[in-house]
C-alpha positions as CSV (number, residue, x, y, z in Angstrom):
1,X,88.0,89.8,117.4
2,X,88.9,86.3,115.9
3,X,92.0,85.1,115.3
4,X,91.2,85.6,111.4
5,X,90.4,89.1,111.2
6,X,92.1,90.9,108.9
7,X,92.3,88.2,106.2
8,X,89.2,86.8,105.8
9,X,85.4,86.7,106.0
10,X,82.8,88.7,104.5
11,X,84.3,92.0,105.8
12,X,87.7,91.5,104.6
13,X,86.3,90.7,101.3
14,X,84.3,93.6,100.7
15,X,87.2,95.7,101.6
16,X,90.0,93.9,99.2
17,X,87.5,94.3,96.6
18,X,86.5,98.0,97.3
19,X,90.4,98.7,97.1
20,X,91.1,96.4,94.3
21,X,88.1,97.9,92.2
22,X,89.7,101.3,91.8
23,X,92.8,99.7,90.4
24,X,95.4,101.8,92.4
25,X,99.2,102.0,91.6
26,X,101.1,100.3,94.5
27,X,101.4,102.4,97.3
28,X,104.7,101.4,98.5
29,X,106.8,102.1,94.8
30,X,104.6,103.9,93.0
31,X,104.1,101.4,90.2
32,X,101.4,100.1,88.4
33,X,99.8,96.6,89.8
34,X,99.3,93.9,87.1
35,X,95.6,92.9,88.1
36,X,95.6,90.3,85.7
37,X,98.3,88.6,87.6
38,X,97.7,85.6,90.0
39,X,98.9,85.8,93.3
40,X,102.0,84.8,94.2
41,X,103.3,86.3,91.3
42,X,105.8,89.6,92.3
43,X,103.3,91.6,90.2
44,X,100.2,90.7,91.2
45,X,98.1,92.6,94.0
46,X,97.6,92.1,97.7
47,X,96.1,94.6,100.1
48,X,98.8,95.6,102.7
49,X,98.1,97.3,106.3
50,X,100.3,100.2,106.5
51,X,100.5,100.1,110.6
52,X,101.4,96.1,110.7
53,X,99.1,93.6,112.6
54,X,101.3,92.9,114.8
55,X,101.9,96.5,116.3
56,X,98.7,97.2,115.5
57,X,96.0,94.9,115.9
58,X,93.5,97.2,116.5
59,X,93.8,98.3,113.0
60,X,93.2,95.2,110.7
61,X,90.2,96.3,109.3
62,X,90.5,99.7,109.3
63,X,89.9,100.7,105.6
64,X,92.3,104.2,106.2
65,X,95.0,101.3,107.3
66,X,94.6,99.2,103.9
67,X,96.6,100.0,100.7
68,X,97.1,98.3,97.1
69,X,100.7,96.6,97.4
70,X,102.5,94.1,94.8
71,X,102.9,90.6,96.5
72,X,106.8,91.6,96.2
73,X,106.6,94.8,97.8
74,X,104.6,93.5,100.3
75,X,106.8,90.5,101.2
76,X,109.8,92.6,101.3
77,X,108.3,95.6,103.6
78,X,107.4,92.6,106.3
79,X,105.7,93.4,109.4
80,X,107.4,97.0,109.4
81,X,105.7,100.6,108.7
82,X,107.7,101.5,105.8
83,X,109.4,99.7,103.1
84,X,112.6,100.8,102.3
85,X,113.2,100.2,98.7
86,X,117.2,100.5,97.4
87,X,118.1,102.6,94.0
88,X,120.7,99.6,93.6
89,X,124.5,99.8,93.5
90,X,126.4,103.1,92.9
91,X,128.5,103.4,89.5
92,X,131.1,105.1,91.0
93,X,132.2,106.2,94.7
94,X,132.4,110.3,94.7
């Protein structure tokens, strides 16, 4: 497999746009992806691989391993299998 794979090419292209074509909510928060957004932008969408590359390599074009992320979400989860998201700080200690 080329060093690429995953990421570009013909392949990967057909398959951003297959999952991109459905308009999916992200998969890791559950919130609606502005599709109108450019990437970088926190909003916008990216295609995410829910067993990382780098664990995983077999996997990068594996279409049951490819989700609809925000470029945010997908920064933040990393080279991980989950994303753990924070309900922010507590009001009060209990």
């Amino acid at each position: 497999m080329a060093k690429t794979a995953g990421r570009s090419g013909k392949r990967w292209a057909a398959l951003r746009e297959q999952i991109k074509a459905t308009h999916p909510a992200c998969y890791w928060c559950g919130q609606a992806i502005d599709y109108e957004a450019k990437y970088p932008a926190d909003d916008s969408f990216t295609v995410d691989h829910i067993k990382p590359w780098s664990t995983h390599p077999e996997l990068r074009e594996d279409p049951a391993n490819l989700v609809a992320c925000h470029s945010k979400c997908n920064k933040v989860k990393g080279a991980t299998d989950s994303l753990h998201l924070s309900l922010g700080n507590k009001s009060e200690e209990w």
